[in-house]
C-alpha positions in Angstrom: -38.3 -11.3 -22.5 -36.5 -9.3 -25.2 -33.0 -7.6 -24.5 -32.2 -4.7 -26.1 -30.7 -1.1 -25.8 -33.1 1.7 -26.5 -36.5 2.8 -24.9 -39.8 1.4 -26.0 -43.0 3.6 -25.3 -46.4 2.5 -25.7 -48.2 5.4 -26.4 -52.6 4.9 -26.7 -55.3 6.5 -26.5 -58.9 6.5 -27.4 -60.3 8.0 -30.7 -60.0 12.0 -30.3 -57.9 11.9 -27.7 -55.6 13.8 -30.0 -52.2 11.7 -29.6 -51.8 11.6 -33.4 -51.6 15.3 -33.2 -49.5 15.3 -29.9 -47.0 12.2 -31.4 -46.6 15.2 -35.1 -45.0 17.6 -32.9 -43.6 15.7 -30.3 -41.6 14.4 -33.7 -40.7 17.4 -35.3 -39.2 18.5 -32.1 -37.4 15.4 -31.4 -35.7 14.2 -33.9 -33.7 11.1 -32.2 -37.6 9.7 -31.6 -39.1 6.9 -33.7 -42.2 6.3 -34.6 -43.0 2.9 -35.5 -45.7 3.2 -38.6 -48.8 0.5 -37.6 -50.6 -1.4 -40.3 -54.2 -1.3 -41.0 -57.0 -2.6 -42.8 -59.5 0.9 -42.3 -59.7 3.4 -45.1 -57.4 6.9 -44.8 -59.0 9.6 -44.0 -58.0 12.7 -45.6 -55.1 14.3 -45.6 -53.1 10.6 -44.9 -50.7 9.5 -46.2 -49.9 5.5 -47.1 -46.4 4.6 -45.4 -46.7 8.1 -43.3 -49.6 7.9 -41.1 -50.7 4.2 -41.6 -49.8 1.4 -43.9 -53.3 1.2 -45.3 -53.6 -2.5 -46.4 -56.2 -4.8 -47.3 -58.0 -7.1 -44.9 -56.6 -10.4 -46.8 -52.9 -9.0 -46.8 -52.8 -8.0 -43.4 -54.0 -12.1 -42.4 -51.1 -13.5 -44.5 -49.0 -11.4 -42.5 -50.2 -12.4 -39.2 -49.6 -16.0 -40.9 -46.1 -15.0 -42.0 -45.4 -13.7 -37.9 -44.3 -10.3 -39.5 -46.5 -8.7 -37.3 -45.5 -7.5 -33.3 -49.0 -7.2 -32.3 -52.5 -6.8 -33.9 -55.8 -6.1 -33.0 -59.4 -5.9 -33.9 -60.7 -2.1 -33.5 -64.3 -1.4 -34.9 -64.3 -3.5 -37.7 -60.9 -3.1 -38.7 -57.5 -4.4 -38.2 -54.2 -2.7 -36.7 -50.7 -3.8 -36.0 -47.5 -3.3 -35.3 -44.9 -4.9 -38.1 -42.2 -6.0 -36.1 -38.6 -6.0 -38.0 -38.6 -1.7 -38.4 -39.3 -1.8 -34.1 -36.5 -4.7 -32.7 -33.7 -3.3 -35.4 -34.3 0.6 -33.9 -34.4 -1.0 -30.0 -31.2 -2.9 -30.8 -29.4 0.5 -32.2 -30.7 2.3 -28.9 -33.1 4.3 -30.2 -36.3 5.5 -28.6 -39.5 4.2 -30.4 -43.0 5.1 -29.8 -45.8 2.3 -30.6 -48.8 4.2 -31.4 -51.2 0.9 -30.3 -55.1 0.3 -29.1 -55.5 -1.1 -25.6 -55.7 -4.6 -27.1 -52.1 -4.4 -28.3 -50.2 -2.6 -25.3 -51.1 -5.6 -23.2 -49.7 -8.0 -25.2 -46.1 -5.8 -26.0 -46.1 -5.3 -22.0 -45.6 -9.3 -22.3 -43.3 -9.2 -24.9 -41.2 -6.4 -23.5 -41.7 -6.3 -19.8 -39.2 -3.0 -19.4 -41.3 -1.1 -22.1 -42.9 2.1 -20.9 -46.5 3.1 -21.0 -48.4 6.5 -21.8 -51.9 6.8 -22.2 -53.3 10.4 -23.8 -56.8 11.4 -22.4 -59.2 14.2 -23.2 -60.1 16.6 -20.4 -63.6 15.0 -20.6 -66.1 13.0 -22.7 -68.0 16.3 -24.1 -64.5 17.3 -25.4 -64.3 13.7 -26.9 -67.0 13.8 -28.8 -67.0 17.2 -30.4 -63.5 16.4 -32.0 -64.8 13.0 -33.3 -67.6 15.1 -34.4 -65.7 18.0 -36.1 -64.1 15.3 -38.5 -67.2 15.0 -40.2 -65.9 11.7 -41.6 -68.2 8.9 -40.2 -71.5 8.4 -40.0 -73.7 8.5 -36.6 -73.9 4.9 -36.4 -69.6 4.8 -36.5 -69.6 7.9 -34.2 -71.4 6.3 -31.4 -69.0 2.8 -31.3 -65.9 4.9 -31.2 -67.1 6.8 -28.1 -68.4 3.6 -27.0 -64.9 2.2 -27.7 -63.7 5.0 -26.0 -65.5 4.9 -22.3 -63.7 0.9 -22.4 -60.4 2.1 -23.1 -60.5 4.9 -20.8 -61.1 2.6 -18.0 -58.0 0.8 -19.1 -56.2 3.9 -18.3 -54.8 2.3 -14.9 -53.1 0.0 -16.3 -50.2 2.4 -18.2 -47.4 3.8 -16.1 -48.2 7.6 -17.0 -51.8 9.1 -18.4 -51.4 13.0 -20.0 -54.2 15.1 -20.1 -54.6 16.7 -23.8 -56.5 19.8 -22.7 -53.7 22.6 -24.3 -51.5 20.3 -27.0 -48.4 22.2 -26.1 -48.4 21.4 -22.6 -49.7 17.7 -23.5 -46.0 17.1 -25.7 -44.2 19.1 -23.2 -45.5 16.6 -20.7 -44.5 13.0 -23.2 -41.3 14.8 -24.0 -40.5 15.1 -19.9 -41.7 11.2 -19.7 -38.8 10.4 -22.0 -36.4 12.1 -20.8 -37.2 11.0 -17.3 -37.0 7.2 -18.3 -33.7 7.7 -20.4 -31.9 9.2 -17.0 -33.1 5.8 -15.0 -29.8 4.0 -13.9 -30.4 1.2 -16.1 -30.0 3.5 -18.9 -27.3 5.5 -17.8 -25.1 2.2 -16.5 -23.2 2.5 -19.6 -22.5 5.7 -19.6 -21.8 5.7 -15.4 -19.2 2.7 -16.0 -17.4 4.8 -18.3 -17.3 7.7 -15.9 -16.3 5.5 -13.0 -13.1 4.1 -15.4 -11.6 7.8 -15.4 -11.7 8.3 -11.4 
């Protein structure tokens, strides 16, 4: 069990879920919220950017850092490699920031093992038909890749169960208005207030 003093969020979803979209704004509305940039062996699509969006590595780097243990958490998706490196994520939680881990399914579970007090979100799309016409409208993959992400995408949405809170991306601004009242909600929990409640208590 890790001991630190900010907020950790998981924060998943399946492909055209839209929580890439829904973690931009959340950001440029909440600046004290950091997002913790995953690794990852898949090409960029356009309009990424290397060290923004991903760090887009090769497939024989991203083993010798699983050898090295300088990654959090990593997983297999498609045919491709993600991961979380771990030194940016414990220095923010030990400064009390908030940080967001933008993971697959594969990797929550094994953060929720790592950090037990973490908190969970899980984007959805208001159905499957919505799904697939945004993983359509990127008219970036072929029909062969289209058909294992919404495969990949009917597993992980019955994984939905297992996060703490699942927000439906049907209108985006209602979808970050939601995450943003998630996070505030979990920073006003007494064991993140005990700090500030012991100092109020010294005064009476």
């Amino acid at each position: 069990m890790s001991t630190y003093d900010g907020t950790l969020i998981i924060f998943s979803g399946p492909s055209g879920s839209g929580k890439d979209t829904v973690l931009n704004e959340l950001l440029q509305k909440h600046d004290d919220v950091k997002l913790s940039i995953s690794a990852t062996t898949r090409k960029p699509r356009e309009n990424e950017v290397d060290g923004v969006h991903y760090y887009f590595i090769s497939k024989e780097d991203f083993e010798k850092k699983i050898d090295d243990n300088e990654m959090l958490e990593y997983a297999v998706y498609g045919d491709n490699y993600y991961g979380t490196p771990k030194a940016p994520v414990d220095k923010w939680l030990t400064e009390g920031k908030t940080v967001i881990l933008k993971i697959e399914v594969q990797g929550a579970e094994k953060i929720r093992k790592m950090y037990p007090e973490a908190l969970s979100i899980f984007i959805m799309p208001p159905s499957l038909a919505v799904l697939e016409k945004r993983i359509r409208g990127r008219q970036s993959e072929k029909e062969e890749d289209i058909i294992k992400r919404l495969s990949i995408a009917k597993n992980e949405l019955e994984r939905a169960c297992e996060y703490d809170f699942a927000v439906i991306n049907d209108d985006l601004d209602d979808a970050v208005e939601d995450v943003a009242s998630i996070i505030k909600a979990e920073k006003l929990r007494y064991k993140n207030m005990k700090n500030i409640i012991s100092e109020v208590k010294k005064d009476v």
